[in-house]
C-alpha positions as CSV (number, residue, x, y, z in Angstrom):
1,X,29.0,25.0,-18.5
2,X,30.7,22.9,-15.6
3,X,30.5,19.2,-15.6
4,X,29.2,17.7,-12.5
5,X,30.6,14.8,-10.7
6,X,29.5,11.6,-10.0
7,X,28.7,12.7,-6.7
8,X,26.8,15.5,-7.7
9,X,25.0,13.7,-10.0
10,X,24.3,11.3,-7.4
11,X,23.5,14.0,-4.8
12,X,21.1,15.3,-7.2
13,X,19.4,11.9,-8.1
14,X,18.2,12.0,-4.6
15,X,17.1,15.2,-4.1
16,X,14.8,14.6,-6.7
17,X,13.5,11.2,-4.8
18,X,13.3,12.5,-1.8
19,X,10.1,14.3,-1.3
20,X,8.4,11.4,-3.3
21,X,9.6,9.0,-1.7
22,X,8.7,10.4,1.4
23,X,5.3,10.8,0.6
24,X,5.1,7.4,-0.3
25,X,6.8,6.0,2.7
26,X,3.7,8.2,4.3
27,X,1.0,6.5,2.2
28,X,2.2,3.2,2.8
29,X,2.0,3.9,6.9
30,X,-1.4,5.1,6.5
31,X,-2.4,2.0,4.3
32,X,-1.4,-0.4,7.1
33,X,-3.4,1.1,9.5
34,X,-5.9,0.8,7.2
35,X,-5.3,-2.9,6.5
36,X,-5.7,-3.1,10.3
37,X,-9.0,-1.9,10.3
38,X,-10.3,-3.6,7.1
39,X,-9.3,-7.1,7.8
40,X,-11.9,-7.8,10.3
41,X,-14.6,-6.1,8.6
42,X,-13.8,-8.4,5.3
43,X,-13.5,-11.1,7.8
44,X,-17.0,-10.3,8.8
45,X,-18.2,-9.6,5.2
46,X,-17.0,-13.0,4.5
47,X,-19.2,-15.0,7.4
48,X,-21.9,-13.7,5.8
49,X,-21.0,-15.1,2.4
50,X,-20.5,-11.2,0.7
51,X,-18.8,-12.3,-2.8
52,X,-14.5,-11.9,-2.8
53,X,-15.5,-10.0,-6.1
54,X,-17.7,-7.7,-4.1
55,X,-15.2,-7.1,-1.1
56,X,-12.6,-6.6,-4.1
57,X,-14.7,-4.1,-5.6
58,X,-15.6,-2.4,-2.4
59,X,-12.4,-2.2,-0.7
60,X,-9.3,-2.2,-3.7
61,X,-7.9,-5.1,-1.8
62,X,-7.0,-8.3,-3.7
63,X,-8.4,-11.4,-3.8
64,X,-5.8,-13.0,-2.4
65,X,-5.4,-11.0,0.1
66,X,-9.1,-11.1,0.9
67,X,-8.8,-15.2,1.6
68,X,-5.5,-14.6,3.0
69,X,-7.1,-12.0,5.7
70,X,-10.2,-15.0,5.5
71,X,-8.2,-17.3,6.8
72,X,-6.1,-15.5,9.4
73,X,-9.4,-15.1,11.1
């Protein structure tokens, strides 16, 4: 059995990331365009006085985020 390199080692460290990570780099994308259309519909959810807990539950989006996206508007 050959011992690999640093390099190799290395080299095969991100191999192994690679196709994860680029799905991930994917999701993410897909999740801001999301976040695009969702924050004017919490917005809207909010005038009418729909509970944060509610939009939480609904949507997966944080509190905080849900005042933060609030507020923007």
């Amino acid at each position: 059995m050959t011992q690999k390199t640093p390099a190799e080692l290395r080299a095969d460290a991100e191999a192994t990331l690679k196709p994860l990570g680029a799905k991930r780099i994917k999701l993410l994308a897909a999740l801001e365009e999301i976040d695009e259309e969702l924050a004017p519909l919490i917005r809207s959810a909010r005038t009418v006085e729909l509970p944060i807990r509610r939009i939480t539950e609904l949507t997966g989006v944080s509190p905080n985020t849900v005042r933060a996206w609030t507020k923007a508007g």
